[in-house]
C-alpha positions as CSV (number, residue, x, y, z in Angstrom):
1,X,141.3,-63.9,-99.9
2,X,144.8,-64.5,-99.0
3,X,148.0,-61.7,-98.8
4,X,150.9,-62.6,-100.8
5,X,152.5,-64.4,-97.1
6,X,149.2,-66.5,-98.0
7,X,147.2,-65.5,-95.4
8,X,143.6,-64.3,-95.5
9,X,143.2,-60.6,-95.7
10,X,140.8,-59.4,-92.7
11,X,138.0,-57.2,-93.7
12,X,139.6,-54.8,-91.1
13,X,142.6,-55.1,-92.7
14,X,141.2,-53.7,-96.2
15,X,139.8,-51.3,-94.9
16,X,142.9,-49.8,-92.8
17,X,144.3,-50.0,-96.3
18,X,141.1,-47.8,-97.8
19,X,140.7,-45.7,-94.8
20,X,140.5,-41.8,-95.6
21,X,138.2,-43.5,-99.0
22,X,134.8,-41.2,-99.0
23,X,131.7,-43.5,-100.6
24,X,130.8,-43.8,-102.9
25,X,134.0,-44.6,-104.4
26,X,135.1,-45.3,-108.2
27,X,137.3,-48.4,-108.7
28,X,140.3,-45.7,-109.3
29,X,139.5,-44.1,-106.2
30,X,140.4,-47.2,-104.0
31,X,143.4,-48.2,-105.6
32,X,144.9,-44.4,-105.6
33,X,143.8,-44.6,-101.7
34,X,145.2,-48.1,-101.0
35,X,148.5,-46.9,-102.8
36,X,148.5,-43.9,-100.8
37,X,148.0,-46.1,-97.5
38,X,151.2,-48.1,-98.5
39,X,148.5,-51.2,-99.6
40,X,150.8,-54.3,-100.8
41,X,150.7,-54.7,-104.4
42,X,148.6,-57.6,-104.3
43,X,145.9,-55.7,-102.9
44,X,146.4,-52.8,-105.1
45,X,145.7,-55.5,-107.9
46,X,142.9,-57.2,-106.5
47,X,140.8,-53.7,-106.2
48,X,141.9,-52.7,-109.8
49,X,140.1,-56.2,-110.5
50,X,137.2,-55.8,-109.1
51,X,133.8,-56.3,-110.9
52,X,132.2,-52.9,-110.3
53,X,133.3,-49.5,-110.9
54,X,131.6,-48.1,-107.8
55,X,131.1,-48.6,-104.7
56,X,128.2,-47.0,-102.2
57,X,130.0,-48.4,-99.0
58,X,132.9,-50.0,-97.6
59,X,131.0,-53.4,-96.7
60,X,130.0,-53.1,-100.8
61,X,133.9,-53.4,-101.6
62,X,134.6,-56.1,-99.1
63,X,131.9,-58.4,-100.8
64,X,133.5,-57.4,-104.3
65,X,136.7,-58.2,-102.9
66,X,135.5,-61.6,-100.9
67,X,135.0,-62.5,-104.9
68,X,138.3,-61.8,-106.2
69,X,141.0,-64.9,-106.4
């Protein structure tokens, strides 16, 4: 899943980006955390996008957010 520079987002890097996020998590719970980590837009849109609407753990949002284009 590549940043906007092009280059693939590490899961480590999402999650730096979601840290302080308590699981399960709503959909709207990630982005307001992301945004409140300073996320980059493009990740902030990619987790508005995902499939589900919750998630149990961070691994569970990484493999919804592997999927994303």
């Amino acid at each position: 899943m590549p940043d906007q520079s092009g280059k693939r987002l590490s899961p480590i890097e999402l999650q730096k980006h979601l840290k302080g996020s308590k699981y399960p998590a709503s959909k709207d719970d990630l982005v307001q955390r992301a945004r409140q980590n300073n996320a980059p837009q493009d990740v902030v849109e990619k987790l508005r996008h995902l499939p589900s609407n919750t998630f149990d753990t961070p691994a569970s949002v990484m493999k919804a957010f592997s999927k994303t284009g």
